[in-house]
N, C-alpha and C positions, 0 to 999 in steps of 0.2 A: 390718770388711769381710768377707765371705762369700767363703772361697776353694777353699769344697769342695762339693758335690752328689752324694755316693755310696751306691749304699745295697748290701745284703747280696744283695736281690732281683734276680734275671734280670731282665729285660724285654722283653716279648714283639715278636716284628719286626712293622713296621707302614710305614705310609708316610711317616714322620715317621724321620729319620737319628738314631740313639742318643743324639749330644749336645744334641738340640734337644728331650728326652723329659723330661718336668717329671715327674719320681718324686715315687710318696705317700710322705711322710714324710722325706723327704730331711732332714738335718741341719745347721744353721745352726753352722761352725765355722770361726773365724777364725784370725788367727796368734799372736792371744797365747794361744792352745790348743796350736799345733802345738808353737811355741817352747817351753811349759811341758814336753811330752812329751818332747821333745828332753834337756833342761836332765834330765831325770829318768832317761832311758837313758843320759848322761853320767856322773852322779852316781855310779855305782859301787850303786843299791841301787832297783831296782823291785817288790820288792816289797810285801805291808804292809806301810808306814813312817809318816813325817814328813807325808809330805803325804797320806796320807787322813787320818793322825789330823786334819790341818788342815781338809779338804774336811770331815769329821764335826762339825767347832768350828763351821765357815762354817753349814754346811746345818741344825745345832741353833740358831743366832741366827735363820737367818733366819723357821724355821719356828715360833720361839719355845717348844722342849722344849730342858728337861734335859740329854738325853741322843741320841745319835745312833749306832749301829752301820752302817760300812757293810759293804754285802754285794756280791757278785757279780749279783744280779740282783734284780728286787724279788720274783718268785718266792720266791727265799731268804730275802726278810726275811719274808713270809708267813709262810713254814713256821718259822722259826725262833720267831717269835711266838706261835703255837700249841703249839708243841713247850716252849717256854721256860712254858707255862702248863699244862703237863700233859696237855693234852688228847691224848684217845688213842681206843681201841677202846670202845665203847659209849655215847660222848660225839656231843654233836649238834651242829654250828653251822651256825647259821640266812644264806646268802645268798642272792645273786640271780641268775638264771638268765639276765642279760641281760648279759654279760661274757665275755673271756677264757679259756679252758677251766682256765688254772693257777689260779682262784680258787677253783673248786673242786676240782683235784688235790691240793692241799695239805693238804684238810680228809683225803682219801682216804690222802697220804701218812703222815698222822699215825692212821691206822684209825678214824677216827670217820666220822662219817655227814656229810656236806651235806644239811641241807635247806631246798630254795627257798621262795620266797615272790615273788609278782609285784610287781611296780613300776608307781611313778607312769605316768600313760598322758603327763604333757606332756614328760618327759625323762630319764627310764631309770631312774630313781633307785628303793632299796628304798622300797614303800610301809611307810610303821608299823604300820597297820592288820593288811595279809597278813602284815608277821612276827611282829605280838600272835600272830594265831590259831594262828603254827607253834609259837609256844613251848610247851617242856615240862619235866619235871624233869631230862631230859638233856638241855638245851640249858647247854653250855659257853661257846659265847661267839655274837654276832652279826659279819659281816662285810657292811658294805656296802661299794660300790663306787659312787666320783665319778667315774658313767661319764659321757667325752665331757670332762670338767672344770667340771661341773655339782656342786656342795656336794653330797648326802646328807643328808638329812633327823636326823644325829646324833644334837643337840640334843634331837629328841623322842624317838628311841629312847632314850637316855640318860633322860629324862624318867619314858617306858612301863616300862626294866627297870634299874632303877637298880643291882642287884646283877649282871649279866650283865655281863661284859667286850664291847668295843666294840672289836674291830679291824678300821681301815677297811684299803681298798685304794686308794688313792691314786696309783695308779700314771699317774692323767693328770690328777694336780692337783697339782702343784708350788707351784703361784700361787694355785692354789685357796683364797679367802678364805670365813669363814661372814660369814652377814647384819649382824652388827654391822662388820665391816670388817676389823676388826684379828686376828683369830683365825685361826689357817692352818687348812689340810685336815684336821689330826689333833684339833681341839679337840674336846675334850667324849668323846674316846674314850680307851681303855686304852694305845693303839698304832697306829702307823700306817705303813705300808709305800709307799714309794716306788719307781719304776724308773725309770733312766735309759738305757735300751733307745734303738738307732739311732733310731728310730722319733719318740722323744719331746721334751716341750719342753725338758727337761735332757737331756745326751747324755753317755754316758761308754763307748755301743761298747756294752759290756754292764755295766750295774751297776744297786744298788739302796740306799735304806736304811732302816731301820728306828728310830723315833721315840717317845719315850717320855718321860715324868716321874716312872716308875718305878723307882728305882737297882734294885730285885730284880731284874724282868723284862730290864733294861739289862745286869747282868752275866750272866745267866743267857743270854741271847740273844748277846751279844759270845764267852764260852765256849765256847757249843757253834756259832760261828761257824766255829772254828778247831781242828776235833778233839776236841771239849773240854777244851783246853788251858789253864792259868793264868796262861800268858804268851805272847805271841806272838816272831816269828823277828827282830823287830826290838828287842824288848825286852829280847831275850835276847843278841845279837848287838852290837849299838850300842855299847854303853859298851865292851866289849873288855875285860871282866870274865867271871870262869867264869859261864856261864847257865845255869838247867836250868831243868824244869815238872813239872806234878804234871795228871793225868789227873783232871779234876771228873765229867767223863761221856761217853760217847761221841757223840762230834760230827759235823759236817760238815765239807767245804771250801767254806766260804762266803764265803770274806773276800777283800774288795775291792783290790786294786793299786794302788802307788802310779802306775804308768804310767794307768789307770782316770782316779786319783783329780786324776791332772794336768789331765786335761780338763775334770773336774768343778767344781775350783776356780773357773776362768776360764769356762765355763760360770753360775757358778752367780751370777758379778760382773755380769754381764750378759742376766739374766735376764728382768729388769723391759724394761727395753730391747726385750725380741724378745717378748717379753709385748704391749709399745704397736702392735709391726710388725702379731703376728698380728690384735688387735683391727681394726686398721686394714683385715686383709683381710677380717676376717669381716664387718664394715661394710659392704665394698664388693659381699661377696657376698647381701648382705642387700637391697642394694637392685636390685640383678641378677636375680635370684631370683626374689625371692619373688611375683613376677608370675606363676608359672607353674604355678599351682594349674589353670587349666584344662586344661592340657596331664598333670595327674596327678603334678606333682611339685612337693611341699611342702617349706616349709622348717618344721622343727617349731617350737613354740611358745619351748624354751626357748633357741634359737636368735634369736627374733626379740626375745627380751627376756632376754637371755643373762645378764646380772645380776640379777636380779627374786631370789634368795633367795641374795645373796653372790656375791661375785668367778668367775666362772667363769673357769677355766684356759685355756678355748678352744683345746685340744689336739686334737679332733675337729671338724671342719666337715660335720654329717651332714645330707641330705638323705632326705625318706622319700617313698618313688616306691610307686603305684597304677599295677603293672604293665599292668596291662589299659587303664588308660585310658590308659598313654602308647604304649599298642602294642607293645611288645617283652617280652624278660624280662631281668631280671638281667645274664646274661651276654652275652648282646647287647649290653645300653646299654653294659657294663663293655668288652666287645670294639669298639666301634665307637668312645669317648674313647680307648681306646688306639689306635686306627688316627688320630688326630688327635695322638696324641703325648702324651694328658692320664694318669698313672697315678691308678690307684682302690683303696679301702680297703672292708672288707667288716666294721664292727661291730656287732654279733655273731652266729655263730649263735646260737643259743638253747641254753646246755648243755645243758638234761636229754633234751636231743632228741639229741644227741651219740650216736654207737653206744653208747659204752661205759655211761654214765648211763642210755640209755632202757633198756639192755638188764639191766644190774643193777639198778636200780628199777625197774622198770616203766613208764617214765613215755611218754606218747603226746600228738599236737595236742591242744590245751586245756587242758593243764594251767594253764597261765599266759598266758592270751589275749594280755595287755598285754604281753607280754615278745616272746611270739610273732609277735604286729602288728608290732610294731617292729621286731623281727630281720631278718621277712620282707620288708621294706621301706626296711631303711637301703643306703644309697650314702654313701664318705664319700671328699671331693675335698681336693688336697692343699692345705694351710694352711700350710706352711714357713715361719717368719721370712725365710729365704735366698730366698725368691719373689721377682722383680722386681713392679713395677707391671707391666711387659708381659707376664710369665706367669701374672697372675691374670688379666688380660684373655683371655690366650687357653686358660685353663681358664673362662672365661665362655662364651666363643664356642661351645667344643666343647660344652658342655652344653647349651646355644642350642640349637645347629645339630643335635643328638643326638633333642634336645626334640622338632622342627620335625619333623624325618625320620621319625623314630616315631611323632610324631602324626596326620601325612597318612597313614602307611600303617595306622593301626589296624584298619582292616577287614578286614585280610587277615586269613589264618588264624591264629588264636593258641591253637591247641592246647597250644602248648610254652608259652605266659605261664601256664595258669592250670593245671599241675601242681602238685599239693599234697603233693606226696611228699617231706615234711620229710626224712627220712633217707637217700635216696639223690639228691636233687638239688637247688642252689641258685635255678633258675629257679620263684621259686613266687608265690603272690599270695594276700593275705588278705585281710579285710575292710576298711574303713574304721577307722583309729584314732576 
């Protein structure tokens, strides 16, 4: 039973009373969550303990690695990954521009270079192709990104650079299976980082972790989790024996709580379960939908055939809207579902178009058409396990009805839809994918 809908996000006023406001990404958390946190603020010890080392035991079976670090955010298992593999100043790793802005802060944290490469045009994912042509002799490692809960093409990057390390981001593929079925998010890569951000299909508030069949990269990453410490405060502390540690490097504060990891557990029991929910709603939005190509809003391709290359996580519900022919721009349609009470999701900009990337590279529109298209044109509507049937119905309607409005009034003026000024405003419109 679903006995919370909170999220971090304000919510804008509207005509629609606060409690009746269906928030993007709202969190699916019942009471054998609350109970667990409870049971762990009692205990006398919340912080790393017993139970993340547990949730890290859980989260390695189910994902089928070795080994499992958990971290405070999946941010942290990124960087710790990169950092655990050396990579630093003059070092290149090759991602994608269609994500997150921490996917590439990370490569920046560790002083090495990000460089993009554009993505498949049917569902966000690194093309193989455009990161063949970025490699080079400083290419340290590759990171793709299962954006939306769509696989990444691994499998053949592993193929193309067999000697390159492979660490995905995973951060909206928990459930994420490759094409044979059985192989989680992380197969065929060096490493793989998860988050369990409010936001997503596992929830732990803020956490993350990081995945591996590497013991090196596993203690190296676990170490400089925590200071770069040789032992943690619970290994030291627990037995009620003298403890001390020995400084291997200098580290982070990256490690995960057991109050975190309470949620995580029970979370993680129950996974598959809000896995069937969401399928269930993206079905329904699929057949709601996908009617309304002439009104200028698509549902994209890997959406209509969501498992076509492995399990999709179906963390994202993205719609990709041709501003101009639905009549409005961006923030409009975004402002007018919210005056019906519907909250909206915006993934992604387009990093290298970001101030800080376009302006230390250089980089300007076109660089990455395919990423660009897509940026400028996703909407993405809430998909919550914890959604009733009646509030998918009426984030139907509002898109409906959004649809319908905007499309009678196209012929008005639309100065404001077809503004192209990537860097200072999100109301923009591009081409045809």
């Amino acid at each position: 039973m679903n006995v919370t809908k909170t999220s971090t996000q304000a919510m804008p006023s509207g005509s629609v009373d606060d409690d009746q406001r269906i928030i993007f990404g709202a969190p699916d958390i019942g009471e054998a969550e609350i109970e667990e946190v409870v049971a762990t603020l009692r205990s006398g010890w919340i912080g790393t303990g017993p139970k993340t080392k547990h949730f890290e035991t859980l989260f390695a079976e189910y994902v089928a690695k070795e080994h499992a670090v958990a971290t405070n955010s999946g941010t942290a298992a990124l960087h710790l990954a990169l950092t655990a593999m050396d990579i630093g100043p003059g070092d290149e790793v090759i991602t994608t521009p269609l994500t997150f802005v921490a996917t590439a802060n990370v490569i920046e944290h560790c002083g090495a270079t990000p460089v993009f490469a554009d993505v498949q045009p049917s569902d966000g994912t690194l093309e193989p192709v455009a990161v063949a042509e970025k490699v080079t002799p400083r290419t340290k490692a590759i990171m793709p990104v299962h954006y939306a809960g769509v696989p990444a093409r691994v499998a053949e990057l592993r193929r193309r650079h067999p000697d390159i390390p492979i660490v995905v981001d995973a951060a909206h593929a928990v459930e994420t299976r490759h094409a044979d079925g059985s192989t989680s998010a992380g197969a065929g890569a060096t490493c793989t980082a998860y988050s369990f951000y409010v936001t997503k299909n596992l929830v732990t508030g803020e956490g993350g972790m990081l995945v591996t069949d590497s013991d090196e990269l596993a203690h190296s990453a676990r170490v400089r989790s925590l200071h770069g410490l040789d032992h943690d405060a619970w290994s030291r502390y627990s037995s009620g024996a003298y403890g001390s540690y020995e400084l291997e490097c200098p580290g982070f504060k990256y490690n995960m709580t057991d109050i975190q990891a309470s949620l995580g557990i029970h979370q993680l029991m129950s996974i598959e379960k809000r896995h069937e929910r969401r399928r269930q709603i993206w079905a329904r939005y699929n057949r709601a939908l996908q009617g309304l190509e002439h009104r200028g809003i698509h549902v994209p391709p890997a959406s209509l055939d969501a498992d076509l290359h492995g399990r999709h996580a179906r963390h994202l519900y993205t719609l990709w809207v041709n501003w101009r022919e639905l009549g409005c721009s961006r923030r409009e349609f975004v402002q007018r579902l919210s005056a019906l009470g519907v909250g909206t999701g915006w993934h992604f900009r387009a990093v290298h178009l970001q101030k800080y990337y376009a302006e230390k590279y250089g980089y300007a529109d076109g660089a990455f058409p395919v990423a660009e298209t897509i940026a400028d044109r996703t909407i993405s509507i809430p998909l919550s396990s914890a959604l009733s049937d009646a509030e998918v119905g009426r984030v139907i309607d509002a898109v409906l009805e959004v649809a319908t409005e905007s499309r009678s009034a196209a012929s008005a003026d639309v100065t404001e839809v077809v503004r192209l000024d990537r860097r200072r405003s999100p109301d923009r419109v591009s081409a045809d994918p």
